[in-house]
C-alpha positions in Angstrom: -193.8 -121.4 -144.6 -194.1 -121.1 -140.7 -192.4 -117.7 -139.9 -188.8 -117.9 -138.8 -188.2 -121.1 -141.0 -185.6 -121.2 -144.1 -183.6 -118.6 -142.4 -181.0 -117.0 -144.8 -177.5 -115.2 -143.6 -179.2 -112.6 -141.8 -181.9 -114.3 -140.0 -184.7 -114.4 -142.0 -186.3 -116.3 -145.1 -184.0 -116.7 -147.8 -184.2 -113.4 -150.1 -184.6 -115.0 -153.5 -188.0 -115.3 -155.3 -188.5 -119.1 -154.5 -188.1 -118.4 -151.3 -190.0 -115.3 -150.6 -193.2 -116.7 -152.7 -193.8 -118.7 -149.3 -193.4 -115.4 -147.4 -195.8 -114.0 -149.7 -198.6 -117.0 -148.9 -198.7 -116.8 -145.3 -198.4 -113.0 -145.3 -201.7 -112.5 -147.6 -203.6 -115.2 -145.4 -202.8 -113.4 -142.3 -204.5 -110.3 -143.8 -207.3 -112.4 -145.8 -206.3 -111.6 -149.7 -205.5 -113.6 -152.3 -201.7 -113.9 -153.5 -202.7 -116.1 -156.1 -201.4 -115.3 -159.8 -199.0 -112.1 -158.2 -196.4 -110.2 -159.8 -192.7 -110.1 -158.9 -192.3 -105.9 -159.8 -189.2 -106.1 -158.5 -186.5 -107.6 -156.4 -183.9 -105.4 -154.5 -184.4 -103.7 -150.9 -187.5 -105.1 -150.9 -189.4 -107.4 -152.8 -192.5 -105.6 -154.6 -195.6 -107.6 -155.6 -198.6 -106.6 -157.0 -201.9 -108.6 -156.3 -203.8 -110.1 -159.4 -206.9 -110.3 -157.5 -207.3 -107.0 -155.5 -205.8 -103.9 -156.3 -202.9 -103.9 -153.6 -199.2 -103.9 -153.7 -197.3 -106.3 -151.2 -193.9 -105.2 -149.7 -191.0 -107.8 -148.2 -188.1 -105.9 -146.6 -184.6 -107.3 -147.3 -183.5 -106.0 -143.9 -184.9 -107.4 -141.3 -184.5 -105.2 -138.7 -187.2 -102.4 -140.2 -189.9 -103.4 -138.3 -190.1 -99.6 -136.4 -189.4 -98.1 -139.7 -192.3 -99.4 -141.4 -194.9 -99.2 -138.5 -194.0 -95.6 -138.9 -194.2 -95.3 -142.1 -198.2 -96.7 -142.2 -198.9 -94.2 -139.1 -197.6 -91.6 -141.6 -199.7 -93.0 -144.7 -202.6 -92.8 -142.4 -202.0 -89.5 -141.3 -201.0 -88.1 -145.0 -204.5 -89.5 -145.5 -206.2 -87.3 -142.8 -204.3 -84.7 -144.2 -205.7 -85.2 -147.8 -201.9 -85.2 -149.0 -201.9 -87.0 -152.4 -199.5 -90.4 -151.1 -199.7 -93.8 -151.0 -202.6 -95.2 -148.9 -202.8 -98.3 -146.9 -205.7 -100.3 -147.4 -208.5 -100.4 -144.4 -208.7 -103.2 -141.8 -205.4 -104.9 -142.5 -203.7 -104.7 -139.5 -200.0 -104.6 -140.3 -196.6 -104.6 -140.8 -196.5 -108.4 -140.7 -193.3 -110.2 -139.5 -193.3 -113.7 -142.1 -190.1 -115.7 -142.3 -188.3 -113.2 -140.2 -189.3 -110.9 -142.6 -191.1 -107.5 -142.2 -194.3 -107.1 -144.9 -196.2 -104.3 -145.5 -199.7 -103.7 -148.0 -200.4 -100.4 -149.7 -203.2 -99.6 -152.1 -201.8 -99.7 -156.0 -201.6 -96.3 -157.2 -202.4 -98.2 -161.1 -201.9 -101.0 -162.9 -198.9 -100.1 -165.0 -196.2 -97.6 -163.3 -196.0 -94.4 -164.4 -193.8 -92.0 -163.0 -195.4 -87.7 -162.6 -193.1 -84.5 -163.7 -190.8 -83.1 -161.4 -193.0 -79.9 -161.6 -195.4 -82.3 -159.6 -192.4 -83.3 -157.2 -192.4 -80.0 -156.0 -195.9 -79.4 -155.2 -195.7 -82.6 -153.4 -193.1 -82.0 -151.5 -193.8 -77.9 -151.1 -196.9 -79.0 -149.7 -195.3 -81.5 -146.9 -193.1 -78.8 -145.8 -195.7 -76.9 -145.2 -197.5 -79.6 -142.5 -196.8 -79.4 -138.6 -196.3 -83.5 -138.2 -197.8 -84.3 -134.8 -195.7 -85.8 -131.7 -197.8 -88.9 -132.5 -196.0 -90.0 -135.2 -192.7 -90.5 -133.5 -190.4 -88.8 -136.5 -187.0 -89.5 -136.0 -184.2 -87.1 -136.3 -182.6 -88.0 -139.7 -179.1 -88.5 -139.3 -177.4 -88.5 -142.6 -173.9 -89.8 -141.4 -175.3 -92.3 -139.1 -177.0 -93.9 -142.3 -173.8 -93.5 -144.1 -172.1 -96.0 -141.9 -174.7 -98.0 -141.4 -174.9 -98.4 -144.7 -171.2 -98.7 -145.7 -171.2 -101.5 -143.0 -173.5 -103.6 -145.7 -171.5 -103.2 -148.6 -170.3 -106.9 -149.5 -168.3 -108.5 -152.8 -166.6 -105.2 -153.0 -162.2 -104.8 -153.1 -160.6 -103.5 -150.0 -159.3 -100.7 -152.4 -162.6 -99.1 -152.9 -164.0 -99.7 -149.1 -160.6 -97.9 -148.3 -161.4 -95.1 -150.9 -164.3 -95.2 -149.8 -164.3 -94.8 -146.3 -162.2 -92.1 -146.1 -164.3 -90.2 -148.5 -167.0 -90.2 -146.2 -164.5 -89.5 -143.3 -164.4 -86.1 -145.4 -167.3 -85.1 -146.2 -168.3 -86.1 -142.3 -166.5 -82.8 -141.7 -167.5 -80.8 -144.3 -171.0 -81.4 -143.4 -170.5 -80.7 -140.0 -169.9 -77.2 -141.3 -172.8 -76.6 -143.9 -175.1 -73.8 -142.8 -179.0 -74.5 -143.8 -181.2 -72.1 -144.7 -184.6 -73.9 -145.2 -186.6 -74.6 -142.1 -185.8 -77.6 -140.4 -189.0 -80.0 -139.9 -190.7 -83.1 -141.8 -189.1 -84.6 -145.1 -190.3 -87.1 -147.2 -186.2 -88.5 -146.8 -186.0 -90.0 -150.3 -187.4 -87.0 -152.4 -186.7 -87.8 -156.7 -188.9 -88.8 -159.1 -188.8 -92.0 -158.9 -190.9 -91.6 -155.9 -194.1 -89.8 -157.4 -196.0 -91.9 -159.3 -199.4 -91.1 -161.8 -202.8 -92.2 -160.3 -204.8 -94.3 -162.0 -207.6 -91.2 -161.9 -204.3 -88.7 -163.3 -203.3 -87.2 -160.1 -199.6 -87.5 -158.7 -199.1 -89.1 -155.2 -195.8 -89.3 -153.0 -194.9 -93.1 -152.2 -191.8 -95.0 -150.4 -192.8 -93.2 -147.1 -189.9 -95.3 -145.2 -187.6 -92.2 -144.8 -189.9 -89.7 -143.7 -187.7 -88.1 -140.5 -186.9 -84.4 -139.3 -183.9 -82.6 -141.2 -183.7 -79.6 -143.3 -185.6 -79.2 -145.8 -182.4 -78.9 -148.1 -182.4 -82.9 -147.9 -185.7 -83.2 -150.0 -184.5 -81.1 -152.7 -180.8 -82.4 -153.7 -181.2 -85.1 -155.7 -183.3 -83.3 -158.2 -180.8 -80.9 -158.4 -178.0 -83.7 -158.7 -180.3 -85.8 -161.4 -180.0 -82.6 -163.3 -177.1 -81.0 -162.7 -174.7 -84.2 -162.5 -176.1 -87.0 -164.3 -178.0 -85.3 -166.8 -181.3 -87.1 -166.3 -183.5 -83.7 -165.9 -183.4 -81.2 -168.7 -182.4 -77.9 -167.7 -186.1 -76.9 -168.6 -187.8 -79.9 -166.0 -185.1 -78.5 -163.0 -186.0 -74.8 -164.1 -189.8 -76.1 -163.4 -189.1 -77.9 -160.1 -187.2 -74.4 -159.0 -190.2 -72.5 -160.1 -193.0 -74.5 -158.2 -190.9 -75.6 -155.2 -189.6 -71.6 -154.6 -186.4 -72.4 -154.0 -182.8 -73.1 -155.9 -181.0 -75.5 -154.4 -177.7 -74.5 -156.6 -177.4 -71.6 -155.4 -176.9 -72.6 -152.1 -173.4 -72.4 -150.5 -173.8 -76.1 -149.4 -174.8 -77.6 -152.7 -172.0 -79.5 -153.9 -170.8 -81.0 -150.0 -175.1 -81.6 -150.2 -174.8 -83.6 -153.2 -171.2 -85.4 -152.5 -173.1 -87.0 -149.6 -176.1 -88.1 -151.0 -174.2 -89.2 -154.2 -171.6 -91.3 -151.8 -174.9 -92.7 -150.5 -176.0 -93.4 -153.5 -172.9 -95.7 -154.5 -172.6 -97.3 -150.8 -176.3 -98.8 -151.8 -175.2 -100.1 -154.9 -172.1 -102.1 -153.3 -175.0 -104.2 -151.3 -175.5 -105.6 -154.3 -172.2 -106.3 -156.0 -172.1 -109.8 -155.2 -175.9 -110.4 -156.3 -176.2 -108.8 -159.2 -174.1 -108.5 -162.1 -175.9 -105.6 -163.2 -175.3 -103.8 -160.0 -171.7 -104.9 -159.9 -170.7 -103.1 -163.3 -172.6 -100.2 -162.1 -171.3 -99.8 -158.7 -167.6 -100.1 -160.5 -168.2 -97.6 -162.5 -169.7 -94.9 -159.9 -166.6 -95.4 -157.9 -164.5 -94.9 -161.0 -166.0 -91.6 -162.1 -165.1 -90.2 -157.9 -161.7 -91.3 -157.7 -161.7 -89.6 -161.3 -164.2 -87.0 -161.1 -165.5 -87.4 -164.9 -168.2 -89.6 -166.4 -170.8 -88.9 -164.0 -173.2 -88.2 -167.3 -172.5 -92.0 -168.3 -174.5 -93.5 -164.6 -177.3 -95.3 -164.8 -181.0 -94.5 -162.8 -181.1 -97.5 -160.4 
């Protein structure tokens, strides 16, 4: 496919898995490998491949507009790297992100063949140790703006009643102020942005390593640790004896802070807002997203979500 050809809605290639195999061709040509025999891993905000023929994972952004993001986010592999930070590499001498279709790709090294996700007692070395690095200017960090992304991202939701945007909305017109107000106590600095374990995966040689560097920005620190303590607390996917672990090996319990539950009402309300993306593409996400927004207008049956 000759790049900014079959345009979808937004632009770019159509985001289905006919249309992004094309997407796939040209991109691993550019960048001399082999697409032939790849695996679909998944489909959502981006579409994840893994190479048959060489052990590297191919990323497709859904959003088309993340070209920055993800030349930042392989400067910040690279310097990880330097840094001898367990995370996911980039493979040497591809020059990259590639824009395809309209669409921004991206190649990281495969951590293994099959995915296995590390503890949570890993999570927080992982992420202890980041804290602890002075990021250089170079890297061009941006300042993470959780309300900012909140919109942006409430913008996106599609398929979804005007009774829930409403509700909504004027949740997150709440919580804007009561954020406003929260008082952090960990230093402000670097955060990996999306800190859970869904993103620290086992090495194929048993080590864990940090992936899904796209949100790495400057906040508090307080922003790497919530959804653990939500996962746990809320949801009921940690045991009380994995959090208690993550608290021990981090230093630092994030339920005993003042700001916790406004903390976790954001991060929860962007948890839902990404879900309602995907209400009028996925069945799956449409049942899920319905019964999210059920459980905050009730405030019970948090323990019944799904991991997404």
């Amino acid at each position: 496919m000759i790049s900014g050809s079959g345009g979808g809605q937004d632009g770019g290639t159509e985001f289905t898995a006919e249309a992004l195999e094309a997407v796939l061709r040209e991109a691993c040509g550019t960048a001399g490998l082999d697409p032939d025999g790849a695996e679909l891993l998944r489909l959502g905000s981006n579409a994840v491949y893994r190479l048959s023929t060489s052990p590297i994972i191919v990323r497709i952004a859904r959003d088309p507009d993340v070209l920055e993001e993800m030349e930042r986010a392989v400067r910040v592999a690279r310097w990880l790297e330097a840094e001898d930070l367990p995370a996911t590499r980039v493979p040497a001498g591809v020059t990259q992100p590639l824009v395809v279709g309209g669409r921004v790709v991206t190649f990281w090294e495969s951590v293994q063949e099959h995915e296995e996700y590390a503890t949570v007692g890993e999570l927080a070395d992982l992420l202890r140790r980041l804290h602890w690095l002075e990021e250089p200017e170079s890297l061009r960090l941006p300042y993470f703006d959780p309300l900012a992304k909140l919109s942006g991202s409430m913008r996106q939701m599609t398929g979804i009643t005007e009774e829930d945007r409403t509700f909504l909305e004027e949740r997150a017109a709440r919580l804007n102020k009561d954020y406003d107000r929260l008082d952090f106590v960990l230093p402000f600095g670097m955060i990996h942005g999306d800190g859970s374990i869904g993103n620290v995966l086992r090495h194929r040689d048993g080590h864990a390593v940090l992936i899904d560097l796209d949100g790495v920005a400057l906040a508090p620190r307080e922003w790497d640790l919530i959804q653990t303590a939500m996962f746990y607390d809320r949801y009921g996917w940690h045991t009380k004896a994995e959090y208690g672990e993550f608290v021990h090996r981090y230093g630092f319990d994030l339920m005993n802070w003042p700001g916790y539950e406004t903390l976790a009402d954001l991060r929860e309300l962007m948890m839902v807002a990404w879900l309602g993306h995907q209400v009028g593409s996925s069945e799956r996400s449409a049942a899920e997203f319905a019964r999210r927004v059920r459980s905050l207008r009730t405030g019970e049956g948090r323990d019944s979500w799904g991991p997404f």
